[in-house]
MIMI-809943 format. One record per atom (N, C-alpha, C, O): atom name; residue number from 1; residue in three letters; x, y, z. Coordinates in Angstrom, 2 decimals. Example, Ala and Ser with C-alpha at 12.3 -4.5 7.8 and 13.67 -1.06 7.14 Angstrom:
// MIMI-809943
+------+-----+------+---------+---------+---------+
: atom :  nr : rest :      px :      py :      pz :
+------+-----+------+---------+---------+---------+
:    N :   1 :  ALA :   13.19 :   -5.69 :    7.80 :
:   CA :   1 :  ALA :   12.30 :   -4.50 :    7.80 :
:    C :   1 :  ALA :   13.20 :   -3.30 :    7.80 :
:    O :   1 :  ALA :   14.24 :   -3.32 :    8.46 :
:    N :   2 :  SER :   12.85 :   -2.25 :    7.08 :
:   CA :   2 :  SER :   13.67 :   -1.06 :    7.14 :
:    C :   2 :  SER :   12.90 :    0.03 :    7.87 :
:    O :   2 :  SER :   13.41 :    1.14 :    8.04 :
+------+-----+------+---------+---------+---------+
//
This chain:
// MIMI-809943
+------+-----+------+---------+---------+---------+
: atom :  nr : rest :      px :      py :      pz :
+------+-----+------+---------+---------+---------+
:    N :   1 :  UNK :  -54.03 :   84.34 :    4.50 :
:   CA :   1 :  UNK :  -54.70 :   85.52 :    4.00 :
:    C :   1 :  UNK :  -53.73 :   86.70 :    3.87 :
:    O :   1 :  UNK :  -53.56 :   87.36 :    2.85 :
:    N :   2 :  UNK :  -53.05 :   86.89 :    5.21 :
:   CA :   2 :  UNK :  -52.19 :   87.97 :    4.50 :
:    C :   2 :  UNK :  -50.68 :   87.76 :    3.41 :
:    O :   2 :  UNK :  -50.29 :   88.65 :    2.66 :
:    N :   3 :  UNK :  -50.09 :   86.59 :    3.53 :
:   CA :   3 :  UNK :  -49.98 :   86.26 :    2.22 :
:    C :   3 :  UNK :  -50.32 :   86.97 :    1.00 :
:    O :   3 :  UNK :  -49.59 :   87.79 :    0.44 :
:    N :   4 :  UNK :  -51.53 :   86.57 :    0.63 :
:   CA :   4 :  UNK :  -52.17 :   86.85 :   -0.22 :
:    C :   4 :  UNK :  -52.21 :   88.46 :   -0.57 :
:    O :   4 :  UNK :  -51.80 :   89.05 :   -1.57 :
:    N :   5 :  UNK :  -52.84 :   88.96 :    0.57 :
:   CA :   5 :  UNK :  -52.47 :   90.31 :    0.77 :
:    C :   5 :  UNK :  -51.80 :   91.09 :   -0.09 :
:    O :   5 :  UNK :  -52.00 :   91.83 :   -1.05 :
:    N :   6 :  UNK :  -50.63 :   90.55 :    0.81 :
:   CA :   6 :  UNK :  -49.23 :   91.39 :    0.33 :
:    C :   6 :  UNK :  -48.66 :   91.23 :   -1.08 :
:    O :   6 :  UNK :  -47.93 :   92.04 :   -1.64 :
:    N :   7 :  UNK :  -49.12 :   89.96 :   -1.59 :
:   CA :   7 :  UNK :  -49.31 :   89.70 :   -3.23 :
:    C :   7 :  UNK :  -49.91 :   90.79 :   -3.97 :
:    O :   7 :  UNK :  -49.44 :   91.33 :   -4.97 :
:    N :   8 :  UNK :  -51.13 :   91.08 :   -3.30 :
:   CA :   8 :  UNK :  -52.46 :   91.84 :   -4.20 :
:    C :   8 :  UNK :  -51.64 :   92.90 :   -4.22 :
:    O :   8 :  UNK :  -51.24 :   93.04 :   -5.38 :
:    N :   9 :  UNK :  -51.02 :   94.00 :   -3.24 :
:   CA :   9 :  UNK :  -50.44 :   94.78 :   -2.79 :
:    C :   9 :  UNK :  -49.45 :   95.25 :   -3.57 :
:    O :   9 :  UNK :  -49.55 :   96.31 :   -4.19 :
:    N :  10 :  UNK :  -48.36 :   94.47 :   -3.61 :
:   CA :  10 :  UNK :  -47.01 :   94.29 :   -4.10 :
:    C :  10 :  UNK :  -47.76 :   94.51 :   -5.87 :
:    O :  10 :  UNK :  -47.49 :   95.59 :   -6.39 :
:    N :  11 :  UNK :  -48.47 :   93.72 :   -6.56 :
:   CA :  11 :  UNK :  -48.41 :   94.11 :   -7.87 :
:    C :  11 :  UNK :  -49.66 :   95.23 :   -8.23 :
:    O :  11 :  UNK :  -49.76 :   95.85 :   -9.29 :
:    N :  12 :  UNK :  -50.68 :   95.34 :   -6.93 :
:   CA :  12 :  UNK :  -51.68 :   96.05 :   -7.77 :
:    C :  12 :  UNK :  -51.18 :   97.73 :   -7.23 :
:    O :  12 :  UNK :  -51.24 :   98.62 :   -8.08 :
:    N :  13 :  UNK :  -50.73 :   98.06 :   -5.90 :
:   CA :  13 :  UNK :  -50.41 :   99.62 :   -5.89 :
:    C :  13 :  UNK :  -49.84 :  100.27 :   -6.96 :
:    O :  13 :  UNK :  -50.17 :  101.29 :   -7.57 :
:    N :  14 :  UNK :  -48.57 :   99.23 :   -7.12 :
:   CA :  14 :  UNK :  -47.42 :   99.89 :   -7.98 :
:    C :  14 :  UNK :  -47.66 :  100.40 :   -9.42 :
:    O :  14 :  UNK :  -47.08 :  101.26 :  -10.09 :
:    N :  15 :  UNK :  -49.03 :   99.35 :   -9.73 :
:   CA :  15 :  UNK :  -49.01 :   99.69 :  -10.99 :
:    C :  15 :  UNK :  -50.26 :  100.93 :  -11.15 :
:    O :  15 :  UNK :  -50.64 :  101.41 :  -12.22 :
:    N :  16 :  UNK :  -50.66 :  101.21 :  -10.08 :
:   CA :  16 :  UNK :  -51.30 :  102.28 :  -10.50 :
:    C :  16 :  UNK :  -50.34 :  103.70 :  -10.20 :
:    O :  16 :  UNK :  -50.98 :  104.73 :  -10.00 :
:    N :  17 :  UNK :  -49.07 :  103.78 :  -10.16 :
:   CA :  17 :  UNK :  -48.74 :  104.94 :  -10.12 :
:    C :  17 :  UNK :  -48.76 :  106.18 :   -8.77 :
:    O :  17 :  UNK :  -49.17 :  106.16 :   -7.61 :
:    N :  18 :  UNK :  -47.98 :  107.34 :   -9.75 :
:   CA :  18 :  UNK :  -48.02 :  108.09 :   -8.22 :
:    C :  18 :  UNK :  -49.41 :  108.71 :   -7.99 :
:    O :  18 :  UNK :  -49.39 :  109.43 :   -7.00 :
:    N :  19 :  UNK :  -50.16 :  108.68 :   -8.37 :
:   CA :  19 :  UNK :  -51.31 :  109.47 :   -8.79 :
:    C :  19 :  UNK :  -52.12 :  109.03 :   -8.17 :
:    O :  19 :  UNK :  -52.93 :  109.78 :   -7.62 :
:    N :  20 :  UNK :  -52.23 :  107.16 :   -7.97 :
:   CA :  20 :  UNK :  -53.21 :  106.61 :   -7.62 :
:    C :  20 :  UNK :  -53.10 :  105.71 :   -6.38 :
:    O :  20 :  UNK :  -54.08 :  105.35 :   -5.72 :
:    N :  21 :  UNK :  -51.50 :  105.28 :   -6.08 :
:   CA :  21 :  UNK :  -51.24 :  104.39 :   -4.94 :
:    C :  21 :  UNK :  -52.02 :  104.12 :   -3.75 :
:    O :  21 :  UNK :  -52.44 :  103.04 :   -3.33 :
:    N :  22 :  UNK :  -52.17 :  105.48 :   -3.18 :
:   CA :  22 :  UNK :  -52.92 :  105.44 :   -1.91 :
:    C :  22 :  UNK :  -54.46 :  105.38 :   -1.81 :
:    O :  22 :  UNK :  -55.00 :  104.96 :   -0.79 :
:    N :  23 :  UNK :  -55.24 :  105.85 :   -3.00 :
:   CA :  23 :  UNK :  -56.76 :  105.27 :   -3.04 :
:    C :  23 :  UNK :  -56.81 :  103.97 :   -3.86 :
:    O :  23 :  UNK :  -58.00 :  103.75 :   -4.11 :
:    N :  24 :  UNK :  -55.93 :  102.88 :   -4.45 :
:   CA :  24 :  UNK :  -55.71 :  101.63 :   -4.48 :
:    C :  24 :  UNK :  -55.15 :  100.89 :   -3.58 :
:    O :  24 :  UNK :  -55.14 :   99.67 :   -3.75 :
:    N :  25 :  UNK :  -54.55 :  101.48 :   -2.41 :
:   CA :  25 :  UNK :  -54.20 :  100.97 :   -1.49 :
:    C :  25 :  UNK :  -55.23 :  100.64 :   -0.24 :
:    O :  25 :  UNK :  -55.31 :   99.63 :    0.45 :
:    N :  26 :  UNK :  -55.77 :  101.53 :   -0.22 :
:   CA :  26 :  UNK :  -56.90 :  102.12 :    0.81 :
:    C :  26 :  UNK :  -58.06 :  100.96 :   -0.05 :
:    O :  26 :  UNK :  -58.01 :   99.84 :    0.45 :
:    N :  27 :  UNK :  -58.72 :  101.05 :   -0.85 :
:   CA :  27 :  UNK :  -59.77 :  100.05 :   -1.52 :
:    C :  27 :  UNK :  -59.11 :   98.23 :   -1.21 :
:    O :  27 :  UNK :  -59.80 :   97.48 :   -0.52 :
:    N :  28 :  UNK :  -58.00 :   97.80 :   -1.69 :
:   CA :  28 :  UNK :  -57.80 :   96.96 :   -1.56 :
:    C :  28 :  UNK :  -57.42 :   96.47 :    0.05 :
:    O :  28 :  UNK :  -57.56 :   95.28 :    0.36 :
:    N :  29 :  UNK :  -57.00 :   97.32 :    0.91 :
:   CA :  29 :  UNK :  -57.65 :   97.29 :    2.50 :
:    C :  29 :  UNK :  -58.93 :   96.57 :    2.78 :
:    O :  29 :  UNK :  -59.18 :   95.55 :    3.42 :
:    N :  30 :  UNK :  -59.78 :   97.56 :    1.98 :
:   CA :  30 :  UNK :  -61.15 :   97.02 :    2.17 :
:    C :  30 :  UNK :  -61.75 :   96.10 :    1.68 :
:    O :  30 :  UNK :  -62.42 :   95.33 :    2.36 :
:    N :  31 :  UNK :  -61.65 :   96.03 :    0.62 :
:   CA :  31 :  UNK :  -62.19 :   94.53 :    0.01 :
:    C :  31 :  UNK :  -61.46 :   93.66 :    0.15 :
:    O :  31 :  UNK :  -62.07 :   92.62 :   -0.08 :
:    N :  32 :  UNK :  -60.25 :   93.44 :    0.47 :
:   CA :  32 :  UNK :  -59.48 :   92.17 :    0.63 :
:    C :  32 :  UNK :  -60.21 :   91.73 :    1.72 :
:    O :  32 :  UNK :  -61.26 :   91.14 :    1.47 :
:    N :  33 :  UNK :  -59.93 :   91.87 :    2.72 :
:   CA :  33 :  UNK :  -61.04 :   91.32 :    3.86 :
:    C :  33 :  UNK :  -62.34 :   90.73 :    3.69 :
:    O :  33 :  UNK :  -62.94 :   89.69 :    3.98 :
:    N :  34 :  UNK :  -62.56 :   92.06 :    2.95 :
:   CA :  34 :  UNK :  -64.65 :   91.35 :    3.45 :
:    C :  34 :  UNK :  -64.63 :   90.29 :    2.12 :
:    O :  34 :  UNK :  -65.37 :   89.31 :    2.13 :
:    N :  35 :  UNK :  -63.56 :   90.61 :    0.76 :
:   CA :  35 :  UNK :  -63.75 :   89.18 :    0.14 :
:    C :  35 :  UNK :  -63.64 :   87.74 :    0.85 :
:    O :  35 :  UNK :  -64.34 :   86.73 :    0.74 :
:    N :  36 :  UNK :  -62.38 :   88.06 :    1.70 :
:   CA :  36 :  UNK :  -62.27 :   86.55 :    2.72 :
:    C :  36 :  UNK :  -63.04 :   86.17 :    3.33 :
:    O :  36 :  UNK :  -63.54 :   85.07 :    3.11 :
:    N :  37 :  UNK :  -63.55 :   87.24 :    4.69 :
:   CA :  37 :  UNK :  -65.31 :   86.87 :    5.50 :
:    C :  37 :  UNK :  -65.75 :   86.43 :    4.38 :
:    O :  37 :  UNK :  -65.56 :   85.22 :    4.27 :
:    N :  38 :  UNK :  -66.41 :   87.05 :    3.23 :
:   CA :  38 :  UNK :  -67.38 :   86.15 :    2.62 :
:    C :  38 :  UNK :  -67.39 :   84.65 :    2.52 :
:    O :  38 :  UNK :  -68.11 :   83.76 :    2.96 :
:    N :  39 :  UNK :  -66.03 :   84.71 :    1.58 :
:   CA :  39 :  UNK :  -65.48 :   83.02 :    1.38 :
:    C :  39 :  UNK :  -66.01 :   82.28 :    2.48 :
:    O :  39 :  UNK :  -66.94 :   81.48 :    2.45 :
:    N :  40 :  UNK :  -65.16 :   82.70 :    3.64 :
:   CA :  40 :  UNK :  -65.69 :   82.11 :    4.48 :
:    C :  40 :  UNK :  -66.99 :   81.29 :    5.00 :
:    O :  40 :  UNK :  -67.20 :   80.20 :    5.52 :
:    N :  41 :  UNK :  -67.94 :   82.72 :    4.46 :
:   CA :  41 :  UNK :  -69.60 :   82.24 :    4.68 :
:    C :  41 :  UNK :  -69.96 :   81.63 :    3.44 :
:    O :  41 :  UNK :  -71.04 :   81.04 :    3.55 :
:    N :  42 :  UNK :  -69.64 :   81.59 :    2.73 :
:   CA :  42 :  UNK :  -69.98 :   80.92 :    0.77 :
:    C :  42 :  UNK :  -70.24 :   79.59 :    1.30 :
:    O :  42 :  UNK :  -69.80 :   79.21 :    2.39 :
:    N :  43 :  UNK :  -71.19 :   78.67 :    0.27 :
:   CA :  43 :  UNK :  -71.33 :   77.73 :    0.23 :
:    C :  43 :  UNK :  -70.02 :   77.08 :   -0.17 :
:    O :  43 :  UNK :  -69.00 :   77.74 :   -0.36 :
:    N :  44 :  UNK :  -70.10 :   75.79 :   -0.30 :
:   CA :  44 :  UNK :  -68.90 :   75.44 :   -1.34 :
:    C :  44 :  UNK :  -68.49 :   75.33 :   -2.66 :
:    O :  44 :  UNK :  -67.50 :   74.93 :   -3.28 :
:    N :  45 :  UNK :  -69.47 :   75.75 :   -2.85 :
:   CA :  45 :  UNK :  -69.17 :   75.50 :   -4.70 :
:    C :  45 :  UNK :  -68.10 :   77.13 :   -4.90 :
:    O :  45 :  UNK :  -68.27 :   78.33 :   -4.69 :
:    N :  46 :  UNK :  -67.12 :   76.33 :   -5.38 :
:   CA :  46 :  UNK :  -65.82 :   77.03 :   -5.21 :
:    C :  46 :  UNK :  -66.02 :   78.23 :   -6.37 :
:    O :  46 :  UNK :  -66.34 :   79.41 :   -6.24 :
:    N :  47 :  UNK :  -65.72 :   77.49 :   -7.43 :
:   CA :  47 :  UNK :  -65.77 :   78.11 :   -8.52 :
:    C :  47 :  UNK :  -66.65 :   79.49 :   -8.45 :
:    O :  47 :  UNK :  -66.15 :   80.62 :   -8.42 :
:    N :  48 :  UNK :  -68.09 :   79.16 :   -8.41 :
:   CA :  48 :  UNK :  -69.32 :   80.13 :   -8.27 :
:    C :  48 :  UNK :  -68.96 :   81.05 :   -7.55 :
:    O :  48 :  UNK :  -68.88 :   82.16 :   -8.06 :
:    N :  49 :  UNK :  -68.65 :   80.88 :   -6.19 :
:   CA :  49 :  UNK :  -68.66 :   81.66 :   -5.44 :
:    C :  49 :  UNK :  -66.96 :   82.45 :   -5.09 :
:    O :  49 :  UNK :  -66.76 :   83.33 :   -4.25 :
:    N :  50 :  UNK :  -66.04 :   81.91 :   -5.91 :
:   CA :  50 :  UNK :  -65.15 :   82.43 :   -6.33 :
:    C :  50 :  UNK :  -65.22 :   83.53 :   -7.45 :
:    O :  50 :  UNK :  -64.72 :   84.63 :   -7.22 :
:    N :  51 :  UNK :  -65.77 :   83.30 :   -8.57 :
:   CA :  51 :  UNK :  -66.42 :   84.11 :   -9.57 :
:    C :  51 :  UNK :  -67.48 :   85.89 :   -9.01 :
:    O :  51 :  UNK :  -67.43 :   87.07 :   -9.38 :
:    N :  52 :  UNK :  -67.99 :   85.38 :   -8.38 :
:   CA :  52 :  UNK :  -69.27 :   86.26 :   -7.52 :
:    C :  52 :  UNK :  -68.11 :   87.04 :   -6.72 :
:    O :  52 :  UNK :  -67.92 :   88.25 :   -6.90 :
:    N :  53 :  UNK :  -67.50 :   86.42 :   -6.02 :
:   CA :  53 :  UNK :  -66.39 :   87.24 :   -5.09 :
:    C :  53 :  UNK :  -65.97 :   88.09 :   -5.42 :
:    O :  53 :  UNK :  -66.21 :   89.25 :   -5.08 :
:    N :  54 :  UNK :  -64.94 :   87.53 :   -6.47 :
:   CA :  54 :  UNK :  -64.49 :   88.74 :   -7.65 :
:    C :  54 :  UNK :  -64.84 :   89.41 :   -8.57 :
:    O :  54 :  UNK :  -63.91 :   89.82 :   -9.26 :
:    N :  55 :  UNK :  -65.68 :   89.65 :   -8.84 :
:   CA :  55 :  UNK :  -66.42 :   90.08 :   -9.44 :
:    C :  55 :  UNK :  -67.35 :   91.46 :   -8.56 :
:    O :  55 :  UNK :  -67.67 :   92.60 :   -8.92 :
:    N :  56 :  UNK :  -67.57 :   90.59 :   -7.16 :
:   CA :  56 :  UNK :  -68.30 :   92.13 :   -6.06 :
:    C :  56 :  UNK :  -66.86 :   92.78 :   -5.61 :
:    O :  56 :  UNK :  -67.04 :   93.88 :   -5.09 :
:    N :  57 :  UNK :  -65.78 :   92.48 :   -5.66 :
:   CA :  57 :  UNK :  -64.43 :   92.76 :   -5.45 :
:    C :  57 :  UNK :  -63.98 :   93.98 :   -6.44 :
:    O :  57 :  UNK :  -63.41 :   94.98 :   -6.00 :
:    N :  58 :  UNK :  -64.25 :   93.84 :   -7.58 :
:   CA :  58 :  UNK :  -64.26 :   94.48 :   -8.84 :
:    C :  58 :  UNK :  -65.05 :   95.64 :   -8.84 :
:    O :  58 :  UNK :  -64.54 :   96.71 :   -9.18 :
:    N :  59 :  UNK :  -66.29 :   95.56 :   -8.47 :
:   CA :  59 :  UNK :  -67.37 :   96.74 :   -8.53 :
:    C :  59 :  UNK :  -66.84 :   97.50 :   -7.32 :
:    O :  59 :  UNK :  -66.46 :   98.66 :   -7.49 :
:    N :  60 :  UNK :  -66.78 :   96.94 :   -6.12 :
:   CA :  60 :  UNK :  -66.85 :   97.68 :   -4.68 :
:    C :  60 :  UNK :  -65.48 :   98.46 :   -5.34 :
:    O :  60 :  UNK :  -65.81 :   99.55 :   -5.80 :
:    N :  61 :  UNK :  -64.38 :   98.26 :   -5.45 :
:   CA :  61 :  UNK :  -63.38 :   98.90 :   -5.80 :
:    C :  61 :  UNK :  -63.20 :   99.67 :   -6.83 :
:    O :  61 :  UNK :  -62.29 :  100.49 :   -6.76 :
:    N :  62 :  UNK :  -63.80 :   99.62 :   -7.74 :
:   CA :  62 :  UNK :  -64.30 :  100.71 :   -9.07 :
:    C :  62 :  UNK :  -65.01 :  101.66 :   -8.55 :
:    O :  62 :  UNK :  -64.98 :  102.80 :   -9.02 :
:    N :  63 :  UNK :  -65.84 :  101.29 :   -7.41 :
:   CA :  63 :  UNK :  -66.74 :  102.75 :   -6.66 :
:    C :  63 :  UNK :  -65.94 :  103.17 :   -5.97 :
:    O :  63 :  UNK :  -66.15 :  104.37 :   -5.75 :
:    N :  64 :  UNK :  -64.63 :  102.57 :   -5.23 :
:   CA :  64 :  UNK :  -64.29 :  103.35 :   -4.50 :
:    C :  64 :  UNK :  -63.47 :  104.04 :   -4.98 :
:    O :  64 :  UNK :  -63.39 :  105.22 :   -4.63 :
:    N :  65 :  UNK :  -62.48 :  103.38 :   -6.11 :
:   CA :  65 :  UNK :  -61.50 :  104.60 :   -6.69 :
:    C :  65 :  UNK :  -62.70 :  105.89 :   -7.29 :
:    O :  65 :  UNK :  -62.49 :  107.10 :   -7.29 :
:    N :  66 :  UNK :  -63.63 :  105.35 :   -7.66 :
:   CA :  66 :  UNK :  -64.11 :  106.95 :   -8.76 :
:    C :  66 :  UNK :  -64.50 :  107.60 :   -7.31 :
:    O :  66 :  UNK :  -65.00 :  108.71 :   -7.53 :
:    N :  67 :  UNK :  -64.48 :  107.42 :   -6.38 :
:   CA :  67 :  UNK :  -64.69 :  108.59 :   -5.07 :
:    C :  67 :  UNK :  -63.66 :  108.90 :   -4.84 :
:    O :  67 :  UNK :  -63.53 :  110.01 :   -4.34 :
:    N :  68 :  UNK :  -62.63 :  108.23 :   -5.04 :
:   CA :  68 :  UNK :  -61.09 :  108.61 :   -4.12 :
:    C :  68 :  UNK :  -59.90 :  109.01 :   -5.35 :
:    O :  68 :  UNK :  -59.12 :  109.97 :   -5.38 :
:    N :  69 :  UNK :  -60.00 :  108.32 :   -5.96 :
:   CA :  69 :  UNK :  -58.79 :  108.29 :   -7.23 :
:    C :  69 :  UNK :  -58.94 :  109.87 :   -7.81 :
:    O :  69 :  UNK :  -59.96 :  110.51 :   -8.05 :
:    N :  70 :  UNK :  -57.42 :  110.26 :   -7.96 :
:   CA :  70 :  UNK :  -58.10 :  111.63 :   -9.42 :
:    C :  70 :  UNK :  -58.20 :  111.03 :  -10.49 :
:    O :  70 :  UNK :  -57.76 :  111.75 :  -11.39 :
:    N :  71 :  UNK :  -58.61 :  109.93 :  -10.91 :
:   CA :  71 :  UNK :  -58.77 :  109.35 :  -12.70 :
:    C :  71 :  UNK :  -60.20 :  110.06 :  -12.91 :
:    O :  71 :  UNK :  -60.72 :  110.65 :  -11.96 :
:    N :  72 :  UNK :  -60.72 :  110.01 :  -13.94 :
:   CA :  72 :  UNK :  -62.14 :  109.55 :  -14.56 :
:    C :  72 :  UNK :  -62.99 :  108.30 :  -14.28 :
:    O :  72 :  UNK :  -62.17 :  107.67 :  -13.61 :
:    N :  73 :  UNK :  -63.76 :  107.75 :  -14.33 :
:   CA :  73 :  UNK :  -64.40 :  106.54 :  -13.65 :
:    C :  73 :  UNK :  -63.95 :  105.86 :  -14.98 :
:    O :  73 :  UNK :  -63.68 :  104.76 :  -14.52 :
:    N :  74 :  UNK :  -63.77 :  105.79 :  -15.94 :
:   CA :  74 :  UNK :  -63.68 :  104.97 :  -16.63 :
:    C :  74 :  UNK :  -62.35 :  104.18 :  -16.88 :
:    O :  74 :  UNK :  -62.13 :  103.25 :  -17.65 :
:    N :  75 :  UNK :  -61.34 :  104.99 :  -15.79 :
:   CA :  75 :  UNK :  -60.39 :  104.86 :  -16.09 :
:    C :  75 :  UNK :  -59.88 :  103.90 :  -14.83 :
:    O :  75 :  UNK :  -58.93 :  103.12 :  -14.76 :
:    N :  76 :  UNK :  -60.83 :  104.27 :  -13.91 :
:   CA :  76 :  UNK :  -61.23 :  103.16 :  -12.90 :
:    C :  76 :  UNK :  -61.69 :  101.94 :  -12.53 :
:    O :  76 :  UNK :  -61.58 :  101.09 :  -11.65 :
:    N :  77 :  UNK :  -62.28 :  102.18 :  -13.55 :
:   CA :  77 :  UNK :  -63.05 :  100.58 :  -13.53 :
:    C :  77 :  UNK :  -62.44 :   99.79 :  -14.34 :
:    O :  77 :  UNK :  -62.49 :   98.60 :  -14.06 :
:    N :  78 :  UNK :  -61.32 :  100.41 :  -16.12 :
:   CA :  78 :  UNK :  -60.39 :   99.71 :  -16.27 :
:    C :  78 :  UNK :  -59.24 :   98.88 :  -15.58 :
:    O :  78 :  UNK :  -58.93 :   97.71 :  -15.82 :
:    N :  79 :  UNK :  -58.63 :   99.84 :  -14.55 :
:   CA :  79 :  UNK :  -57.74 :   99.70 :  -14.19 :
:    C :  79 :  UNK :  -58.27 :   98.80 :  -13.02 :
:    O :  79 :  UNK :  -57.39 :   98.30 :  -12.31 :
:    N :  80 :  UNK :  -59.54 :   98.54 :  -12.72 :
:   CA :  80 :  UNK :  -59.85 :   97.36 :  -11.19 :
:    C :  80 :  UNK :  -60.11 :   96.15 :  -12.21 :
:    O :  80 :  UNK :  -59.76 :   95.03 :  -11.84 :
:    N :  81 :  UNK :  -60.56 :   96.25 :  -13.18 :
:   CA :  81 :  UNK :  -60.65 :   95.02 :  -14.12 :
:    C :  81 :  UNK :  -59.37 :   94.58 :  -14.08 :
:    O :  81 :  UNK :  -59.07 :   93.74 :  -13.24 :
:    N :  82 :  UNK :  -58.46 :   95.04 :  -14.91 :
:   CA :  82 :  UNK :  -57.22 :   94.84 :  -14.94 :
:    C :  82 :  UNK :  -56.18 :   94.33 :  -13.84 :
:    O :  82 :  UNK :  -55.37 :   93.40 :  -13.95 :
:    N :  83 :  UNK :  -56.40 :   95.17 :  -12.76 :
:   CA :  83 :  UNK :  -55.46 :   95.06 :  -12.10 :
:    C :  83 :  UNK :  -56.18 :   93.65 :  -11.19 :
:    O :  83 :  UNK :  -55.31 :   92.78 :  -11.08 :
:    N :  84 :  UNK :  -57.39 :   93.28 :  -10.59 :
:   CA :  84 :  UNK :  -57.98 :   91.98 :  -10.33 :
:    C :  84 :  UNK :  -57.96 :   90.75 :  -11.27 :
:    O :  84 :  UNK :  -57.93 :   89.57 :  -10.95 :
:    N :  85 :  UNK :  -57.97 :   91.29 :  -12.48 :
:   CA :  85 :  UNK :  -57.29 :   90.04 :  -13.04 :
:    C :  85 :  UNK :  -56.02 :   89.12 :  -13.17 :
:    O :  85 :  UNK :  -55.85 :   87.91 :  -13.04 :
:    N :  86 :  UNK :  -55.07 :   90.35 :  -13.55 :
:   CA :  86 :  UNK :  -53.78 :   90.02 :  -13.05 :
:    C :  86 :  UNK :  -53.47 :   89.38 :  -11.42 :
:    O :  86 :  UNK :  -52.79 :   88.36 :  -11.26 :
:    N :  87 :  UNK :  -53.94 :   89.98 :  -10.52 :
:   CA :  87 :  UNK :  -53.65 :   89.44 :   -9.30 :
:    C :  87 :  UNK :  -54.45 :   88.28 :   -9.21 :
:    O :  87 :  UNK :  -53.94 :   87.41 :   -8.50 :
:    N :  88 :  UNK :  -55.56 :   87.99 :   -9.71 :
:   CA :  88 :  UNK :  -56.27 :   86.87 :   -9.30 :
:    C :  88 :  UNK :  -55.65 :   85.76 :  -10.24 :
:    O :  88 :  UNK :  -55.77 :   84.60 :   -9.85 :
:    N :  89 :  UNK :  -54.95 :   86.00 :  -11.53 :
:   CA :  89 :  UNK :  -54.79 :   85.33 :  -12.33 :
:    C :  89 :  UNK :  -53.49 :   84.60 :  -12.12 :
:    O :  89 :  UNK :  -53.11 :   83.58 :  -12.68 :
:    N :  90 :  UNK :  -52.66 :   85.59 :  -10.84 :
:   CA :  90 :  UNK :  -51.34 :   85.17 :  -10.52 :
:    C :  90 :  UNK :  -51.43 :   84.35 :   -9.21 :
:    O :  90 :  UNK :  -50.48 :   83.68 :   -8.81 :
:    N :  91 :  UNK :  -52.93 :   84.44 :   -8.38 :
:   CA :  91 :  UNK :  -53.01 :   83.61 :   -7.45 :
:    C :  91 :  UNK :  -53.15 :   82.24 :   -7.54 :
:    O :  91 :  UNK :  -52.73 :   81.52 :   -6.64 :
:    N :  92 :  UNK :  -53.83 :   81.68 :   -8.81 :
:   CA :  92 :  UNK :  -54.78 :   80.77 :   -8.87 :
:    C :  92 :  UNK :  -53.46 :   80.14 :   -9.57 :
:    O :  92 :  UNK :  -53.28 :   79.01 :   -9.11 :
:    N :  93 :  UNK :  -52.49 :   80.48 :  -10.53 :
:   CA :  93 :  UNK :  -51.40 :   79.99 :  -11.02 :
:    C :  93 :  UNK :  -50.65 :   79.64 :   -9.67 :
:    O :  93 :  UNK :  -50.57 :   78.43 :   -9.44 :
:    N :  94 :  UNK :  -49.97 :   80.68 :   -8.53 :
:   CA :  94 :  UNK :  -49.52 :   80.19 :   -7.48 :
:    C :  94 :  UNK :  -49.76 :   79.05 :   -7.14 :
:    O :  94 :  UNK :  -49.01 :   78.08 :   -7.17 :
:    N :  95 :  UNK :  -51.18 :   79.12 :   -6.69 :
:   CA :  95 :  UNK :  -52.06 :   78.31 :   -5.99 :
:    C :  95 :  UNK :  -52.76 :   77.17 :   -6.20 :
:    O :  95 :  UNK :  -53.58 :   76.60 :   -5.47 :
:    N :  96 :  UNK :  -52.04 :   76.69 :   -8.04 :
:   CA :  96 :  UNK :  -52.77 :   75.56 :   -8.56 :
:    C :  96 :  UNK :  -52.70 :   74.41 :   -8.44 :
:    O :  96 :  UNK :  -53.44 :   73.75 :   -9.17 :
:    N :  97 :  UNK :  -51.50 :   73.43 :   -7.21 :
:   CA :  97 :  UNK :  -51.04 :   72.77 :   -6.91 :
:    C :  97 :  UNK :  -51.47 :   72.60 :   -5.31 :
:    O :  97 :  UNK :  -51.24 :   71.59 :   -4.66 :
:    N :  98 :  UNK :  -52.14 :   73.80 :   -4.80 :
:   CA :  98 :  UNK :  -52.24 :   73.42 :   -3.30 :
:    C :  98 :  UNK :  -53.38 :   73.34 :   -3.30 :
:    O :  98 :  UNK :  -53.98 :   73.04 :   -2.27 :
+------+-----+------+---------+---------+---------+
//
């Protein structure tokens, strides 16, 4: 898990800039975790509940930058789309062999 972490970390702070580092840093604190507890409790159907994950991963963190971030919300919820895709998109490539 922290692995993973430090993945999410390493590409999603940086790319939000000086503006935004520390309330993308601070959000992905928080949801990285309680995405894992969940997993944890998920049934198994991977996929589904992989999908659902990220996806409540996505919202919880779009609310939290438009409280914390100086962007616009819209510019927030781009940038958690974005930036969860990329990281999720670079995990599952990592991770497609194990």
């Amino acid at each position: 898990m922290l692995e993973g972490l430090a993945c999410t970390l390493a590409l999603e702070v940086p790319a939000a800039g000086r503006s935004g580092w520390l309330p993308v840093l601070c959000a992905n604190l928080v949801s990285y975790p309680l995405a894992w507890t969940i997993y944890g409790l998920a049934p198994c159907d991977l996929q589904g509940t992989w999908l659902a994950v990220e996806s409540g991963v996505v919202c919880l963190e779009a609310g939290l930058l438009s409280m914390c971030a100086p962007w616009p919300v819209w510019r927030c919820a781009l940038y958690v789309l974005l930036a969860n895709a990329a990281s999720a998109g670079l995990a599952l490539i990592l991770h497609a062999d194990s």
